[in-house]
C-alpha positions in Angstrom: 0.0 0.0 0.0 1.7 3.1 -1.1 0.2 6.7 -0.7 -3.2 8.2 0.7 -6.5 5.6 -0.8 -8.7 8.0 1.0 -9.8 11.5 1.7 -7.3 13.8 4.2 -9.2 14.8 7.4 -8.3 17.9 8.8 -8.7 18.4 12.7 -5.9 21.6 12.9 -7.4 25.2 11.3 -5.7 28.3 12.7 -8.8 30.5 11.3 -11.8 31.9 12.0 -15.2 33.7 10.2 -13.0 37.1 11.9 -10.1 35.7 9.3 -11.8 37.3 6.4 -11.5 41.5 5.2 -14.5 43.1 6.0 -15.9 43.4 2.9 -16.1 40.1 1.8 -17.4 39.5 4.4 -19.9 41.7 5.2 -21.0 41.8 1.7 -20.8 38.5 0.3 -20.4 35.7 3.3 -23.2 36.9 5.5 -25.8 37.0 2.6 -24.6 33.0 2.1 -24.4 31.8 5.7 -27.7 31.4 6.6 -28.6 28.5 3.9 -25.5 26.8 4.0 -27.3 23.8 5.6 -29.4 23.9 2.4 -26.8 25.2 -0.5 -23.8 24.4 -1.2 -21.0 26.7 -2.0 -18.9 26.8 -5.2 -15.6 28.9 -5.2 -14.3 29.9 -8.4 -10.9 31.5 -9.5 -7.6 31.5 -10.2 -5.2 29.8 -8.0 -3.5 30.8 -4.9 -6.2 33.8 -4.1 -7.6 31.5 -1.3 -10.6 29.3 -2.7 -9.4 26.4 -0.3 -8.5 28.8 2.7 -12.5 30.5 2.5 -14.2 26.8 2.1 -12.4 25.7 5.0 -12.7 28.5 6.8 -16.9 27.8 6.5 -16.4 24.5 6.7 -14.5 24.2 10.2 -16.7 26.8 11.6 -20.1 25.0 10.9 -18.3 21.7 12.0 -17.7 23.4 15.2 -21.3 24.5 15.4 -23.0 21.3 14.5 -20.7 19.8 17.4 -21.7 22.0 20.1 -25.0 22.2 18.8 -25.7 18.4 19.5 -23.3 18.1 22.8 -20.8 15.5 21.2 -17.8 16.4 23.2 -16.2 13.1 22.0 -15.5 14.9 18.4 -13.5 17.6 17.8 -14.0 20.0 14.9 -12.9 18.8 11.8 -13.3 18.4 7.8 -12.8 15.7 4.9 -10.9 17.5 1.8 -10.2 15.4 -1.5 -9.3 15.7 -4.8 -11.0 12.9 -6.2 -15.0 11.6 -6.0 -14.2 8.0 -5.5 -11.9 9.5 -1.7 -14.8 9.9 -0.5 -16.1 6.7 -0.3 -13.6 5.4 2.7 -14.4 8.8 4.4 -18.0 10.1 4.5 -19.2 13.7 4.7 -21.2 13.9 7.8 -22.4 17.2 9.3 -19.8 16.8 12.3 -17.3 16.3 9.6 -18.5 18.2 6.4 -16.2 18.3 3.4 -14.5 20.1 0.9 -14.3 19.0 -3.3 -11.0 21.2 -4.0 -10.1 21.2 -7.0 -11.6 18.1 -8.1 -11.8 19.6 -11.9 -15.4 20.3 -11.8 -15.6 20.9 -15.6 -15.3 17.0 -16.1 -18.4 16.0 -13.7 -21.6 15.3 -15.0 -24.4 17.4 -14.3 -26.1 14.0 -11.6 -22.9 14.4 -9.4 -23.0 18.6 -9.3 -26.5 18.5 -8.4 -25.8 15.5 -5.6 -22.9 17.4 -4.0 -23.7 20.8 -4.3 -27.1 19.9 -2.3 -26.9 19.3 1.5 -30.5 20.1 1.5 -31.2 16.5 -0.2 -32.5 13.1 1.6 -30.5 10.6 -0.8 -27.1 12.1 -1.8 -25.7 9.2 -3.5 -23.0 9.8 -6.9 -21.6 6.9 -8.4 -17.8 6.0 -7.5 -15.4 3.7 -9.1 -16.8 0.0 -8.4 -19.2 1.8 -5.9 -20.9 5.0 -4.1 -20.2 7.7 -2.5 -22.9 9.1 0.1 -23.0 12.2 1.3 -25.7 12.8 4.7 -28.4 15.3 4.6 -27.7 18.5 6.0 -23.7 18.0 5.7 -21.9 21.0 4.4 -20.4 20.5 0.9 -18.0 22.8 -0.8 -15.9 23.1 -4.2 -13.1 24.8 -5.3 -12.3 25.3 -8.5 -9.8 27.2 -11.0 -11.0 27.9 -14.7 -13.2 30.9 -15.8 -13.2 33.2 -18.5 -10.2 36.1 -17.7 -11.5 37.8 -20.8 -15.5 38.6 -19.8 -13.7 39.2 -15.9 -12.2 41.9 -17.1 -14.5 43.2 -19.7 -17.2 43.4 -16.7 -15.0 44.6 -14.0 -14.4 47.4 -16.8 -17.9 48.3 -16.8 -18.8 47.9 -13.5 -15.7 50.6 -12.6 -17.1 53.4 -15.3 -20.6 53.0 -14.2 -20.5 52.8 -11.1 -22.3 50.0 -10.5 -20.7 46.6 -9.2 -23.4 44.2 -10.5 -22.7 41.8 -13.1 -26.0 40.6 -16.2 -26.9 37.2 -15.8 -25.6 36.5 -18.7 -22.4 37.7 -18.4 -22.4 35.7 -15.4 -23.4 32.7 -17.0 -20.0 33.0 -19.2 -17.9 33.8 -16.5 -18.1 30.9 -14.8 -18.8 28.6 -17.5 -15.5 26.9 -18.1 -15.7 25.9 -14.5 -19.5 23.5 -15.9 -18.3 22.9 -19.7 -19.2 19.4 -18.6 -22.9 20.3 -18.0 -24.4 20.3 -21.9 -28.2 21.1 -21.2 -29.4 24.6 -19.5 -31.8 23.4 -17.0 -29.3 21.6 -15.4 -27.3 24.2 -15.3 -30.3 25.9 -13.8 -30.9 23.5 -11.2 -27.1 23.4 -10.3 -27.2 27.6 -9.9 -30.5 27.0 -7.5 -28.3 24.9 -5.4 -25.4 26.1 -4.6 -24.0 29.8 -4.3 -20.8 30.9 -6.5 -18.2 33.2 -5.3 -15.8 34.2 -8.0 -12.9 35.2 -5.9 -9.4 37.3 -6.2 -8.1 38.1 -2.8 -10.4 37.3 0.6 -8.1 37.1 3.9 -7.2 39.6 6.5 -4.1 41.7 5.7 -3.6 40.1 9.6 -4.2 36.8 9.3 -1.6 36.5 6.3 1.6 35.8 8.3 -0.8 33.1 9.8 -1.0 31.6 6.8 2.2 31.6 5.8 3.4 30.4 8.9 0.9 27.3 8.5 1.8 26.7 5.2 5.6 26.7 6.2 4.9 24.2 8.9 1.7 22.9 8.7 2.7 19.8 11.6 2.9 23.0 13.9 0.0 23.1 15.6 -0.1 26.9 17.3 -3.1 28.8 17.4 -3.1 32.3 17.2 -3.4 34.7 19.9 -7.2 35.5 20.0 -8.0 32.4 17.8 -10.4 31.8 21.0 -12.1 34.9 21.4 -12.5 35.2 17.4 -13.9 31.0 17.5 -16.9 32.1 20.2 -17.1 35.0 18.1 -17.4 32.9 15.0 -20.2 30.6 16.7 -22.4 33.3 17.9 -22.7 35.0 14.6 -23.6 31.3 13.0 -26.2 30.9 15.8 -27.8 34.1 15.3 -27.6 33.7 11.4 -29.3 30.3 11.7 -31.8 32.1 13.9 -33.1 34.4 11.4 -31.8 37.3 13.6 -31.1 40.7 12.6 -27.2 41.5 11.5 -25.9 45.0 11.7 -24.5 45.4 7.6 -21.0 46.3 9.1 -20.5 43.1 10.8 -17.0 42.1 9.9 -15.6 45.4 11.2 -14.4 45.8 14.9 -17.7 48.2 15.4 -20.1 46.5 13.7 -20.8 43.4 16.3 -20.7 43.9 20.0 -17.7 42.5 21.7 -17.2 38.6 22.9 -17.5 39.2 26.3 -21.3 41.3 26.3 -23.1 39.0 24.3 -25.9 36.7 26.2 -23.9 33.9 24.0 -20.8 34.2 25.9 -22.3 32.9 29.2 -23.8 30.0 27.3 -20.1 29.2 25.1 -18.2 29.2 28.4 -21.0 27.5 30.7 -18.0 24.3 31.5 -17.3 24.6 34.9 -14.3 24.1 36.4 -15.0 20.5 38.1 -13.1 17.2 40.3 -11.0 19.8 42.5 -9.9 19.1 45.8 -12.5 21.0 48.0 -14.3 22.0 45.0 -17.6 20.2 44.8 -19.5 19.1 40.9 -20.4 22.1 39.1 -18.3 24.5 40.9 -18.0 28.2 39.9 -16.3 31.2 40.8 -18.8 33.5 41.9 -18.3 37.5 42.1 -17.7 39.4 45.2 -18.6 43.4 46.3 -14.9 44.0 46.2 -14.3 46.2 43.0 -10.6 43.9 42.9 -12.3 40.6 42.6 -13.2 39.1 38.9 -16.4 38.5 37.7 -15.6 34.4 36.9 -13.6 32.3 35.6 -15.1 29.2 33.4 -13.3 26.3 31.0 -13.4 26.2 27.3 -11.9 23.5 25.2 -8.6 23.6 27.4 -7.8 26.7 28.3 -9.1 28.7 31.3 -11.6 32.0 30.4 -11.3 35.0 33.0 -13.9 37.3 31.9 -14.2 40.8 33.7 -17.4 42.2 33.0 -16.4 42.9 29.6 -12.5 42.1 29.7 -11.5 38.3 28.4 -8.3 37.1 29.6 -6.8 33.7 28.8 -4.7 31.8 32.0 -2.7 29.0 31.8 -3.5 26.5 34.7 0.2 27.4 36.8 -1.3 31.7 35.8 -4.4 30.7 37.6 -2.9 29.3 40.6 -1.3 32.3 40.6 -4.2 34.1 40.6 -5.9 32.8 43.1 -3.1 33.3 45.5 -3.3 36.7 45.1 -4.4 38.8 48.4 -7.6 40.2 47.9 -10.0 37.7 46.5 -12.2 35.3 48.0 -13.5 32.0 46.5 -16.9 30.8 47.2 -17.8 27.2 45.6 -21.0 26.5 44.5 -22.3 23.0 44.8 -24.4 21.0 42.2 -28.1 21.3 43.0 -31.4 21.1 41.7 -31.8 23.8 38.7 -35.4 23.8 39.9 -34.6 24.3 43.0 -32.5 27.0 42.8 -35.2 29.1 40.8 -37.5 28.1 43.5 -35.7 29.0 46.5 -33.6 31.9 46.1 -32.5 30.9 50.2 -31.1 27.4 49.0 -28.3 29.6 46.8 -27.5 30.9 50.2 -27.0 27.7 51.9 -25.1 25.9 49.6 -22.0 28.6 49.2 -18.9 27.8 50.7 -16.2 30.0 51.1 -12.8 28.3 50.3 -9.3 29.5 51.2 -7.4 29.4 48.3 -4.0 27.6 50.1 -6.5 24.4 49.7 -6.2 24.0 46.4 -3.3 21.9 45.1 -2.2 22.3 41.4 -2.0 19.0 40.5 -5.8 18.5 41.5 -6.5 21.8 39.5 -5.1 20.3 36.8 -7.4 17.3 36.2 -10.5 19.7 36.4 -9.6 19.8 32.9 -7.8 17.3 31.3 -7.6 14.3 34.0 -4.1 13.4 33.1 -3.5 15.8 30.4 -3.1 19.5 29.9 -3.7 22.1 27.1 -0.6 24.3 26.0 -0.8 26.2 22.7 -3.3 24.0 21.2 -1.9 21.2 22.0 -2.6 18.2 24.9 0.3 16.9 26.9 0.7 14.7 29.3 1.0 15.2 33.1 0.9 12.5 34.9 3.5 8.9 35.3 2.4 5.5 34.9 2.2 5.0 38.7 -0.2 7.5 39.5 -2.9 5.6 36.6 -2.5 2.9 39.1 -5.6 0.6 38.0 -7.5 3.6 36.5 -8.3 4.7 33.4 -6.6 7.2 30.8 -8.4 10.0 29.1 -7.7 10.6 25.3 -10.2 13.7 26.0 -12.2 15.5 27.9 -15.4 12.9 27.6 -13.4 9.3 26.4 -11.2 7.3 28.1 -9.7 3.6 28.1 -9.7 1.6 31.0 -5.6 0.4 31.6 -7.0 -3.2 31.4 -7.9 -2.7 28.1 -4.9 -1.0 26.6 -3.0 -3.8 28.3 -5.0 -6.7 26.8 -4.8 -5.1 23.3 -1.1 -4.6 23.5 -1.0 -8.5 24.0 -3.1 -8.5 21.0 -1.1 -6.6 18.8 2.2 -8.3 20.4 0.9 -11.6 19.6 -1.8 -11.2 17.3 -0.6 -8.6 14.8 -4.0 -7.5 15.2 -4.8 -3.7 13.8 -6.1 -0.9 14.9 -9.0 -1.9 12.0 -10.0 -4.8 12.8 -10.5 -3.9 16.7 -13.1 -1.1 15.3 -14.8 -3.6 13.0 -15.2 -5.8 16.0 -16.3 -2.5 18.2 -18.7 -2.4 15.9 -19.9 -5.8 14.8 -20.7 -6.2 18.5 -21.9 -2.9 20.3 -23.7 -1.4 16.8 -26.4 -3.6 17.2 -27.4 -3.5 20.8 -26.9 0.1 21.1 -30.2 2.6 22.3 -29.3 5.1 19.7 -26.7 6.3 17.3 -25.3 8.8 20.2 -24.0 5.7 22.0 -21.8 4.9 19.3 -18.5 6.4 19.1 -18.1 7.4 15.2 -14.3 7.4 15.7 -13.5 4.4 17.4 -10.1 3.5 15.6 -8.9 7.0 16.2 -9.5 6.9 19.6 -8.2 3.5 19.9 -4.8 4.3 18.1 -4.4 7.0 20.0 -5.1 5.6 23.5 -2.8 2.8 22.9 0.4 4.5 21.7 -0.2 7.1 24.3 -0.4 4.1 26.7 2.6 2.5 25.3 5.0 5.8 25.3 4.0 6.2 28.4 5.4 3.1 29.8 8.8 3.7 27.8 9.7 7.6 28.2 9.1 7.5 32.0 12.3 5.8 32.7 13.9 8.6 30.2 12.0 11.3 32.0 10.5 12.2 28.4 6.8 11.2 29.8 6.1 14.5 30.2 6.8 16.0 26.9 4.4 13.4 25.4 1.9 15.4 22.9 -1.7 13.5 22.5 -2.3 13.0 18.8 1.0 14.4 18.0 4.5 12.9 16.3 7.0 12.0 18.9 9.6 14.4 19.2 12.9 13.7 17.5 15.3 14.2 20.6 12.7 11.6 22.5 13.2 9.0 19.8 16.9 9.5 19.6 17.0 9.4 23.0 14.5 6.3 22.9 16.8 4.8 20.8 20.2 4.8 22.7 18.5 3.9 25.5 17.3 0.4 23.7 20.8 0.2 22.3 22.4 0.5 25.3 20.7 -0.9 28.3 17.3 -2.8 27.2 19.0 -4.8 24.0 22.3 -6.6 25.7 22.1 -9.3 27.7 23.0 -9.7 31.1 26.4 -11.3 30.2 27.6 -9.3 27.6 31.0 -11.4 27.7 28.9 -14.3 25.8 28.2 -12.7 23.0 31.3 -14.0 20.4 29.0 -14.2 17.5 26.2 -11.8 16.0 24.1 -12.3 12.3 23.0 -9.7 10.3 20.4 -9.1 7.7 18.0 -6.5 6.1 14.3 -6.5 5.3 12.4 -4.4 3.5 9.1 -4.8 4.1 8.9 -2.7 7.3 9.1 0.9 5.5 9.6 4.1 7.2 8.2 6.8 5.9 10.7 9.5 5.1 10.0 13.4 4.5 12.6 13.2 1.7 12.3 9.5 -0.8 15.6 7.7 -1.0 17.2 8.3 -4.2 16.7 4.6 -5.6 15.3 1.3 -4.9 15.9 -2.1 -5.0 15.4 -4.4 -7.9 15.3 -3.9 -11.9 14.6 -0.1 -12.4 10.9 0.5 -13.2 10.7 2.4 -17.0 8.9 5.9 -17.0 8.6 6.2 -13.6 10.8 9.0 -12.3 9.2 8.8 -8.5 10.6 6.6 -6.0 8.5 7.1 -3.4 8.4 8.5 0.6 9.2 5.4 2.5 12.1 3.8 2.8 14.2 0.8 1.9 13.0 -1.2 5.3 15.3 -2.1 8.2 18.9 -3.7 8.9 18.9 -6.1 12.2 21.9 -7.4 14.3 21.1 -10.3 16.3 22.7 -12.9 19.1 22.7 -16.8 17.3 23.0 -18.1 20.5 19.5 -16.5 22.4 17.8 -15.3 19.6 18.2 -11.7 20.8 17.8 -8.8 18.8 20.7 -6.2 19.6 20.4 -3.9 17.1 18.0 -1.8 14.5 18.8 0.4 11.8 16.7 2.0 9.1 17.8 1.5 5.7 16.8 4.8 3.3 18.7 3.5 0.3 18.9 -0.1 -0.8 20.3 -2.3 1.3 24.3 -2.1 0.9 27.9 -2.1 2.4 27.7 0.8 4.4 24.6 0.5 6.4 25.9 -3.1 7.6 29.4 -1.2 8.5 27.3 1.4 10.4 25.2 -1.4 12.7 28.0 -3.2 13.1 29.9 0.1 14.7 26.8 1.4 17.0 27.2 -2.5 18.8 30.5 -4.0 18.5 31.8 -1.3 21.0 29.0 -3.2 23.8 30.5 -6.8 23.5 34.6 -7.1 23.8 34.6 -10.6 23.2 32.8 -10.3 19.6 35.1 -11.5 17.0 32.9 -13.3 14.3 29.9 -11.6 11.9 27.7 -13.9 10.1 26.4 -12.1 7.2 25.0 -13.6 3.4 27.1 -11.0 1.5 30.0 -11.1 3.9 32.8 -11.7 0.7 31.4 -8.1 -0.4 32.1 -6.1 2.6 35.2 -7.9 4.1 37.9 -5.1 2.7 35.4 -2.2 3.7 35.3 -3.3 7.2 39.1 -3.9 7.9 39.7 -0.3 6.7 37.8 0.4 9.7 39.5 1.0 12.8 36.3 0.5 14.7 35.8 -3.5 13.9 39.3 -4.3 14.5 38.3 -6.7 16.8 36.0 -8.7 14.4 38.2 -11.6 12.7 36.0 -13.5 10.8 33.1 -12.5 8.6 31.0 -15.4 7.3 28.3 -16.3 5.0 25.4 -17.8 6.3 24.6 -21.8 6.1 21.5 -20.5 3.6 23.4 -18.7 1.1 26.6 -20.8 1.2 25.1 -23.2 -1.1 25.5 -20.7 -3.9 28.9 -18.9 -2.9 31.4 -20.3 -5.1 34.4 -22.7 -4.2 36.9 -19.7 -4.0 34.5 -17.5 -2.1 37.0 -17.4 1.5 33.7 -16.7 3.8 32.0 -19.2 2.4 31.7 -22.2 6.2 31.1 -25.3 3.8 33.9 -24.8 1.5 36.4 -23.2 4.4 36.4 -25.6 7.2 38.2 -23.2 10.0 34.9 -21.4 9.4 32.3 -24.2 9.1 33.6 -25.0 12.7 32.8 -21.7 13.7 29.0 -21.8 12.9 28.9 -25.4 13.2 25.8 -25.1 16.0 25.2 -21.5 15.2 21.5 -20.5 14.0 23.1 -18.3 11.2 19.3 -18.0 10.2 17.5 -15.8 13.0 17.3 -13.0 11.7 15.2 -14.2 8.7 13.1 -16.4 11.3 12.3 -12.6 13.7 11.9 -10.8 9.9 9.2 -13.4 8.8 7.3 -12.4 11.9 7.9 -9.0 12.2 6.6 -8.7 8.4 3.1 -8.8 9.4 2.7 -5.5 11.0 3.9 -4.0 7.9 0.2 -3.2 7.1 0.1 -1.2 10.4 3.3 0.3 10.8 4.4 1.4 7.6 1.5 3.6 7.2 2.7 5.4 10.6 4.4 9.1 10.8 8.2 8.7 11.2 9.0 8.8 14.6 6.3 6.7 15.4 6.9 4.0 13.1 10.7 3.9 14.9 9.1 3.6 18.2 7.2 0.9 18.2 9.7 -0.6 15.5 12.3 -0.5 19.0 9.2 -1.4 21.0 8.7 -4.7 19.3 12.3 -5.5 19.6 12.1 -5.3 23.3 9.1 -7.1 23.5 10.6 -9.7 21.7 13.5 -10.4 24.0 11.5 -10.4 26.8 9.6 -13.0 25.1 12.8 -14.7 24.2 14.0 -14.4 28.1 10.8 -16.0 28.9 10.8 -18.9 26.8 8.2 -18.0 24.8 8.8 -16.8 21.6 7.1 -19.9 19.7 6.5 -17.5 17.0 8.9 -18.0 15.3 9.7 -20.6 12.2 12.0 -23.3 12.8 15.7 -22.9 11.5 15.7 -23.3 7.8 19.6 -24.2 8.0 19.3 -27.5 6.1 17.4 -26.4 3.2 18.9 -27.1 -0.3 17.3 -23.8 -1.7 18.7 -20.5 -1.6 18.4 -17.7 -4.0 21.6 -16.8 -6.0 24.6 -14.4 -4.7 26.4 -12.0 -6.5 29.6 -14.5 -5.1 28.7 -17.1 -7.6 30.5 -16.9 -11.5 28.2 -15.5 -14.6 29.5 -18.9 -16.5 28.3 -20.9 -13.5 24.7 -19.2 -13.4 24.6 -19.2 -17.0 25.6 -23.7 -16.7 22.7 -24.0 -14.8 20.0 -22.0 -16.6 21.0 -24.6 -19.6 20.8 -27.8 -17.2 17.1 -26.6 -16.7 16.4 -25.9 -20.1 17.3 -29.4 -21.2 15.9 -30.9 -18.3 12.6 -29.3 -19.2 12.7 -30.3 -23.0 13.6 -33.9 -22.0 10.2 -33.6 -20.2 8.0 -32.3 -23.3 9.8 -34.9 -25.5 8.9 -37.4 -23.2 
């Protein structure tokens, strides 16, 4: 599997409705908002004037809406975007996750697929896809970017328009503006009934003079998840203007200016967008809040949104970090009172029972670490992003929160590591058995988590680095749902090297075998420059991933000792650079078992660092075909075939032939992550070796006859036996 097979989710969007200059906004957007859960919206242009940037703009905003609309604080706002149709069948449009068909050259579509997509409004959304059908859910926001239209009537109108005065634009006009963009639609009613669907925005320039460094810093680093400064404050903004749009309210015309809509923090909405409490503190009882005091020095209340901690001042909005509003609340002069959970009824009822339930509470009683999980249990927000706070002791037999509302018990992250240890089983199949079993039993579709693998993946890696960095002291710098650092992995990685790899009695090892596979591939930000194998004609493109891995291993045990990505093809210096990061751990080592060990015996005595290896040797396998005069070669040089005479020169084909079957899983994994649990697996498996129960593995193939051919053996030998066949074979047909 090679590449993306399905639409790219997006979950990361620095921008807001607030992103856009004003009068694009105020003159085109808000005129369209209102009926996007009806129309669709078409954006038209040419290219890099921010089609893509304003669809997912929309997009993310009404995801967001649709969300907090229906309570589902197990999804987090995000989008489908694809270039293709038949993406979109592995990854539905759903109004939690609405989509985007960027320039998916509409001009080629049909008019049946136009008038499916560009029409949330519709009960039965279904297009034809290759060797099935995409479906699209009713009410789901769909969008389309698109680059042709006619430059020559754009400019002829804008013409007109600027010496009259007037910035309309004739239907017709219109019509040939934007027709290049629906050459594919032949008959004019359905052009009609595409145009009474969807809204068109023929675009040159739409963001913020602002928001453009934003954009290019995301477009520079688009892994770098930082939002911007009043990202929050513009987001509640952003949802209380859809609200009120949806509502048929009233919108002042100057909207998008700072004037024109009253500020975040005197709006009605507010109260409602920050109504989490700050909950599960020491002292504090459910449902707590900060109430005001008389004191003119005292804030108004503080309340939890998404992470990060509100102050709000009357009409002031100040963001705290969780160690800022400890320090707060140590300041002299203020005065907490707790609120406990009660009745709502009650409360309205009995204006005394508000009285009685208030507890003052000094602020020296709270502790940080309990503040902390008010929010995020064991994790805590930090420019966007959730990182972890607590060690793998303090979980003890609990559970561990991959959000605010879902979390995995430790149980079950242990019992599926077995799984995947043992099992190879995949993050898939664990959701289609999630939902083979719960689907049908469940009291309504809310019960059922939509993004079950996700969630999964992402509980069990966090479970697993957990276990691994704490001994590192790196446990705390683990990001949620984020690539592992790089000085963690190379830290990760030294530390397997070095203390989890060797054995206990590292003056036994004499003998190590080496080998490379490459079907575990990394994949790499820049493709290696070649692969393996005959050179494919008129394809210039390598590829991202790698060439696959290069192990070291102890005969003896069955140990691995040593892992080392391959980028390029598998050749003489990779084998010389393993052999350098171990040799140093094991002073008795003096013989490398290897199946092209003739072709790297002159590199590697040129090297001061292997001095102390003495013999290199091919292994029993590939002997067979190493010639007569090859001098590594055990059964034609008997001081060497004495050597390995007990020796398993084969493990490190037996560990690759089980380690192949997570390539499915792994290979598809970001870089850093595919290392980790690459060195993971290695551990587990001498563990499993130390135990005794690594019956995993195939028996030794030493005695097999078979062996592919070496590069050791002569062309006029290869060429001898070719014939022998050939003759043998004709015998047979004569016969």
């Amino acid at each position: 599997m090679r590449g993306r097979q399905n639409a790219k989710t997006l979950e990361y969007w620095p921008f807001t409705l607030k992103s856009f200059v004003d009068w694009f906004f105020d003159g085109v957007l808000v005129t369209m908002l209102p009926s996007i859960l009806q129309h669709g919206i078409t954006w038209i242009g040419r290219t890099r004037t921010g089609k893509s940037l304003g669809s997912k703009t929309i997009l993310f905003a009404q995801s967001k809406f649709e969300i907090d609309r229906d309570e589902r604080e197990d999804l987090v706002p995000s989008i489908v975007t694809a270039k293709h149709l038949d993406f979109f069948k592995a990854e539905p449009i759903t109004k939690y996750k609405p989509g985007v068909f960027d320039d998916g050259m509409l001009q080629k579509m049909d008019a049946s697929f136009l008038k499916a997509f560009l029409n949330p409004s519709e009960e039965d959304a279904t297009v034809w896809a290759r060797y099935s059908s995409a479906q699209f859910d009713q009410g789901a926001g769909r969008q389309a970017c698109n680059n042709p239209y006619d430059k020559a009537v754009d400019d002829k109108v804008y013409a007109d328009m600027k010496a009259k005065k007037m910035w309309t634009i004739p239907h017709s006009d219109f019509m040939n503006l934007i027709q290049p963009s629906f050459s594919g639609v032949d008959d004019m009613e359905d052009m009609n009934a595409i145009l009474a669907r969807t809204h068109i925005i023929v675009i040159t320039d739409l963001l913020a003079p602002s928001q453009k460094p934003i954009f290019e810093a995301y477009k520079r680093d688009p892994h770098k998840h930082t939002l911007p400064p009043n990202f929050i404050e513009d987001s509640i903004w952003s949802q209380t203007l859809l609200k009120k749009l949806f509502n048929g309210e009233t919108i002042p015309s100057d909207i998008g200016s700072d004037n024109g809509f009253p500020a975040v923090g005197e709006t009605e909405d507010l109260e409602q967008e920050l109504a989490h409490i700050l909950d599960n503190m020491d002292d504090f009882p459910d449902n707590t809040e900060i109430q005001p005091s008389d004191e003119p020095s005292h804030f108004t209340g503080i309340k939890l949104v998404e992470g990060f901690v509100i102050e709000y001042d009357n009409d002031v909005l100040t963001h705290l970090s969780m160690g800022g509003l400890y320090d707060y609340l140590q300041q002299e002069g203020r005065t907490i009172f707790a609120l406990q959970k009660v009745n709502h009824d009650d409360l309205i009822t009995s204006p005394t029972l508000t009285q009685q339930v208030v507890k003052e509470i000094s602020p020296t009683s709270l502790h940080f670490p309990q503040l902390r999980t008010s929010y995020g249990h064991n994790y805590k927000w930090e420019n966007g992003k959730k990182i972890n706070t607590i060690g793998i002791q303090q979980l003890g037999n609990s559970v561990l929160f991959v959000n605010s509302k879902k979390a995995f018990t430790l149980n079950f992250l242990k019992c599926h590591e077995e799984l995947m240890f043992c099992g190879h089983v995949s993050a898939l199949a664990v959701e289609h058995a999630y939902f083979a079993t719960h689907s049908p039993h469940m009291s309504s579709e809310n019960d059922i988590i939509v993004d079950f693998r996700k969630l999964y993946h992402t509980g069990l890696f966090y479970y697993l680095a957990l276990k691994e960095f704490q001994p590192l002291d790196r446990h705390l710098s683990i990001v949620i749902d984020d690539e592992v650092p790089d000085n963690t992995i190379e830290l990760y990685d030294a530390y397997c090297h070095g203390t989890l790899f060797p054995p206990m009695n590292k003056q036994k090892v004499k003998i190590v075998v080496g080998d490379g596979n490459m079907r575990l591939n990394m994949l790499c930000q820049e493709g290696p420059k070649r692969r393996t194998g005959r050179p494919r004609a008129g394809r210039a493109s390598v590829g991202k991933h790698a060439n696959g891995w290069f192990m070291v291993c102890d005969p003896s045990t069955g140990k691995i000792l040593g892992l080392r990505v391959m980028k390029e093809p598998e050749n003489t210096q990779h084998v010389l650079q393993m052999l350098d990061a171990v040799v140093w751990l094991y002073p008795k080592l003096n013989t490398f078992v290897y199946d092209r060990a003739c072709s790297i015996v002159r590199a590697a005595h040129e090297e001061d660092s292997l001095g102390q290896i003495e013999h290199y040797i091919v292994d029993w396998f590939h002997a067979y075909r190493h010639n007569s005069k090859c001098k590594c070669n055990p059964r034609k040089v008997r001081k060497l075939g004495k050597i390995v005479k007990n020796v398993n020169t084969s493990i490190c084909e037996q560990i690759f032939s089980w380690f192949r079957h997570y390539s499915t899983a792994f290979n598809e994994l970001r870089t850093n992550r595919h290392k980790f649990v690459m060195l993971y697996m290695a551990k587990r498996h001498n563990l499993a070796v130390e135990a005794n129960q690594a019956q995993y593995l195939r028996p030794d193939p030493r005695k097999s006859l078979a062996s592919k051919s070496c590069t050791c053996g002569s062309k006029k030998a290869m060429k001898g036996r070719k014939l022998m066949k050939a003759m043998r074979v004709m015998k047979a047909m004569k016969k």
